[in-house]
N, C-alpha and C positions, 0 to 999 in steps of 0.2 A: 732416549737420545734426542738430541737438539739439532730440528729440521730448521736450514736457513732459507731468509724469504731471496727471492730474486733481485736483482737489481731493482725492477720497476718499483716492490713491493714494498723494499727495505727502506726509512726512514732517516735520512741523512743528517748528521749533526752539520746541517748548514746553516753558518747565521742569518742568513738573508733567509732562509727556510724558518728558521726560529722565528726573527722579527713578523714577520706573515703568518706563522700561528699564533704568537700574540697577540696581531691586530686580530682573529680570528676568534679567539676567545674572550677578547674585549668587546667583540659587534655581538657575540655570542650567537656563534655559526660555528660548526666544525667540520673540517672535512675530514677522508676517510683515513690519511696517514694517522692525525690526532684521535679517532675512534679506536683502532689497533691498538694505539701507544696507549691509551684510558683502558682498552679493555684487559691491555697486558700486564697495565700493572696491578688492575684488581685481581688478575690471577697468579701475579705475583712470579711472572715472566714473562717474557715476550713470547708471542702467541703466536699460531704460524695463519697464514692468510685464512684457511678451511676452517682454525676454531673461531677466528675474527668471524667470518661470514656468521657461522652457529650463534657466537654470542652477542651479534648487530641482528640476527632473526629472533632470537629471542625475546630481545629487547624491544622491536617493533610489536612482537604478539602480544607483549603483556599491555602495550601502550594501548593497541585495537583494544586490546578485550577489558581496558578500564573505562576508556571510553566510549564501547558500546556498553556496557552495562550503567554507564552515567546517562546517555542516549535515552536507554530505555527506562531508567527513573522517570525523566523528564517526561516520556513519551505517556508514561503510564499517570505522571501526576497532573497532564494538561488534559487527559481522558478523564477523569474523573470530577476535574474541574467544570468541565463541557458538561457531564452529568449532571455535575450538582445544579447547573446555572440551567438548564432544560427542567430539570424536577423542581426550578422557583418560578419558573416565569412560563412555566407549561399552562397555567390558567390564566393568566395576558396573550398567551398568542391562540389561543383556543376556548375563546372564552363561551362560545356557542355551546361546551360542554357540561357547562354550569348549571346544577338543576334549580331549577324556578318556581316553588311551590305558591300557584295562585288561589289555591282554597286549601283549609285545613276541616275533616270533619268536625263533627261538634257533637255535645253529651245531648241529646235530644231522647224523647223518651218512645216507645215503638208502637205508640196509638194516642189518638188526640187524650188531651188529658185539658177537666176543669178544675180548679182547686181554689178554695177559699181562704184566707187568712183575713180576719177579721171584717172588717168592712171593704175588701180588697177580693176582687178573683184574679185569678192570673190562667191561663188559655196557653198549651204548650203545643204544638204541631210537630207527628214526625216527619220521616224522608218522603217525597212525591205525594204530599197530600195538600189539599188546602180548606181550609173550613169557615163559614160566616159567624159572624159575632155581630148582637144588635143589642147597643148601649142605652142605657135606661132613657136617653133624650130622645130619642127614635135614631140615629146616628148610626151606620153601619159600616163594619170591618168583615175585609174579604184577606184572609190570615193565611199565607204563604205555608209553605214547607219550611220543617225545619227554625221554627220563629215563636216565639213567645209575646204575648200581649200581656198586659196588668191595667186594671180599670177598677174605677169605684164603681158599688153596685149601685149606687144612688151617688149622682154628682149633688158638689152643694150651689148656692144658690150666688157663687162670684164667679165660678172657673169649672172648666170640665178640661180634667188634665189625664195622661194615657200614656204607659212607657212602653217602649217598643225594642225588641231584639229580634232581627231579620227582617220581613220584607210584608208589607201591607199596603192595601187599597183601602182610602176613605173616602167613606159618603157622610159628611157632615151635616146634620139636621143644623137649621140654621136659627140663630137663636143670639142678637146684638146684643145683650145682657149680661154674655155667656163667653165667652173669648171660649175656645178650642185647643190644646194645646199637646200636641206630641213629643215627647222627649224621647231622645236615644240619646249614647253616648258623646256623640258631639257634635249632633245636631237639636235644635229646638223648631218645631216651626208652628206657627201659629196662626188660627185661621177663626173664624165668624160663622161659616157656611159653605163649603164647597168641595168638590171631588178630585186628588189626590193621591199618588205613590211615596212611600217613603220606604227606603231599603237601609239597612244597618244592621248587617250581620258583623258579629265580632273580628276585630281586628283586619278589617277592610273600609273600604273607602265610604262613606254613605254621600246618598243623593235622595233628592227629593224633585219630583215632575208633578206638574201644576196641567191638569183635564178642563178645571170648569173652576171660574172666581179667580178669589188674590189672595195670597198669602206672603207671611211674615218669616223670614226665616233666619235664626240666630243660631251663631258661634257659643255652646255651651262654655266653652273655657277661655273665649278670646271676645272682645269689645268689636264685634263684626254683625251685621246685621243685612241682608238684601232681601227687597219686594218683588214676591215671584206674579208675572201673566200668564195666562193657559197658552200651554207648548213649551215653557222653558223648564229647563233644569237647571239645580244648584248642586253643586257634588263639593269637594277639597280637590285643590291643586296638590300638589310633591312641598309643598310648603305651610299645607294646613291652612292657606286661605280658602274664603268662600268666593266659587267661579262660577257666573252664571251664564248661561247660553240657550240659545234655541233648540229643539229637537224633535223630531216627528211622532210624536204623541200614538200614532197609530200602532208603529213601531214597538211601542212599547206595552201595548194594551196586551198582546200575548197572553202574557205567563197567568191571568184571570181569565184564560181563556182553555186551558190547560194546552198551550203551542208553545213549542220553542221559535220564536221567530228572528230572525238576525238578518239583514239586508247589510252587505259590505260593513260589516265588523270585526274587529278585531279579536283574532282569538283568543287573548286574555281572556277579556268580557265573555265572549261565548263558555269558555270553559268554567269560569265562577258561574256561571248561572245554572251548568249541570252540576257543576260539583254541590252548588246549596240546592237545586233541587235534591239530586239522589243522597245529598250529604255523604259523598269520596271525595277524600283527599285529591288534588289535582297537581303533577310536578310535571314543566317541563323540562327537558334535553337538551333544549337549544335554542336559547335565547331569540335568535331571531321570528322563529316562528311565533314568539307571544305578538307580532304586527302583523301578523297575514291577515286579511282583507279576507272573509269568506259570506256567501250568500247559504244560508241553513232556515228552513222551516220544518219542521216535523210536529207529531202528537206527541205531548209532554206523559203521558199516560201508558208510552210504550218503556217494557224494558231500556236497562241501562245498556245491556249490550247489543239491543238491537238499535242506540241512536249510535253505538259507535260502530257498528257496522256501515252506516249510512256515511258518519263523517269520514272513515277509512277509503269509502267510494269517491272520497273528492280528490284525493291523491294529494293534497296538501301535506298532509301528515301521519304522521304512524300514531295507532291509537289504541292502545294493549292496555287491560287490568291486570296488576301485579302486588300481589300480598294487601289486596284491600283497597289499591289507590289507581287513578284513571294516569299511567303516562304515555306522556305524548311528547314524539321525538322525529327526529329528520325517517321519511322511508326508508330503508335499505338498499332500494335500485337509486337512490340519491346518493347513499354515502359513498360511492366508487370513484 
């Protein structure tokens, strides 16, 4: 049976009523007379107010619940974009966490070793040792850890020439006749007569420091050449030129001494000089600490882990051996 709506409710065939839903569905606004009369003819009669309200509820919930579930697309696909853009540019904003390997071990053999080939010896050094060698001119070599020499057993009578991998001290017998000449991989330096460091372990930087006399020192692969005085150093800049400077010669006498000595240096450097001592690998954790400034003297002669015991005591840095290799990372009461 067919419930009628009330006065209020009921929908007057008035044309001034008319003209006014038409402007209404022209601005495309509807009010609630035109929702009943839309909802009753899709039901295919006029509806009484209570199914009106039902089918204007319905119709709102379906609206919510399409656009929260479009909400939550969007919600879920700008989370995951923030993801992806934190997992790219997570090593730009934290770049301190970058490991920094400043020594890599090396195939060295586990007791001095001499060996002949032909008119040639060659002088191998292992981990924390160091041994003399005295060249048929009277000329002596004081042969680091971890380093290799090659020398003729008899020089000839134009040149006295010596190749070098890792780290030596020369005392060259002096000899105007005779030019002196050390080659490593991309350094040359050449000398007359005089007392001398040259360091050049593989794939790191080399340097050479001038004790006593003058020497010559050249760019193996580049048209570069500079004349060293006692106290300077020649190393490579970040651009593989040759850079010369002054340096405390004292400073550096150490490691012939068997001391680690370091006066306000840089932990880089500190750490390449244990790592080619004991020959471990060396990575840092956090880039900034390869610039700490630290004062360190100790016996080169002591255990590996009793010098990190000592550098753990300076509170600089964290200093753990981990599957073979020395790291060193920010301490822990720091990281908070």
């Amino acid at each position: 049976m067919k419930k009628e709506f009330s006065t209020n409710d009921h929908i007057h065939p008035d044309s001034r009523k008319d003209t006014h839903n038409q402007s209404s569905q022209e601005n495309g606004t509807w009010n609630d007379h035109q929702l009943e009369q839309l909802f009753g003819e899709a039901l295919g009669d006029t509806p009484t107010a209570d199914e009106t309200r039902k089918a204007w509820q319905t119709f709102i919930r379906r609206h919510r619940i399409r656009h929260q579930s479009i909400r939550r697309i969007m919600i879920l696909g700008i989370a995951a974009a923030v993801i992806a853009l934190a997992l790219v540019f997570q090593p730009l904003l934290q770049p301190e966490q970058q490991e920094v390997e400043v020594f890599t071990s090396l195939e060295v053999p586990e007791e001095i070793t001499f060996r002949e080939e032909g008119k040639r010896i060659i002088v191998s050094t292992p981990p924390a040792t160091i041994t003399s060698v005295q060249l048929s001119d009277g000329s002596k070599v004081l042969l680091s850890a971890n380093s290799r020499l090659e020398y003729q057993k008899e020089f000839t009578d134009t040149i006295r020439s010596v190749k070098l991998s890792g780290e030596a001290r020369f005392e060259v017998a002096k000899d105007a006749s005779r030019p002196f000449i050390v080659c490593t991989e991309q350094l040359q330096t050449r000398v007359l007569g005089t007392v001398f460091d040259v360091k050049a372990y593989p794939r790191y930087s080399p340097d050479v420091i001038l004790y006593q006399g003058r020497v010559n020192v050249s760019h193996t692969k580049r048209n570069q050449s500079k004349e060293m005085h006692p106290g300077e150093q020649i190393s490579l800049d970040k651009q593989g030129k040759l850079q010369l400077k002054r340096v405390d010669t004292e400073k550096r006498k150490g490691w012939a001494e068997n001391k680690f000595s370091f006066d306000n240096t840089d932990l880089r450097q500190v750490m390449q000089e244990i790592g080619s001592w004991y020959n471990i690998s060396i990575v840092f954790r956090s880039r900034p600490l390869l610039d700490e400034r630290i004062y360190f003297h100790i016996n080169r002669q002591l255990p590996v882990n009793a010098v990190l015991d000592v550098l753990n005591d300076l509170k600089i840095a964290q200093f753990t051996m981990k599957e073979g290799k020395i790291i060193v990372e920010t301490p822990q009461d720091k990281k908070r």
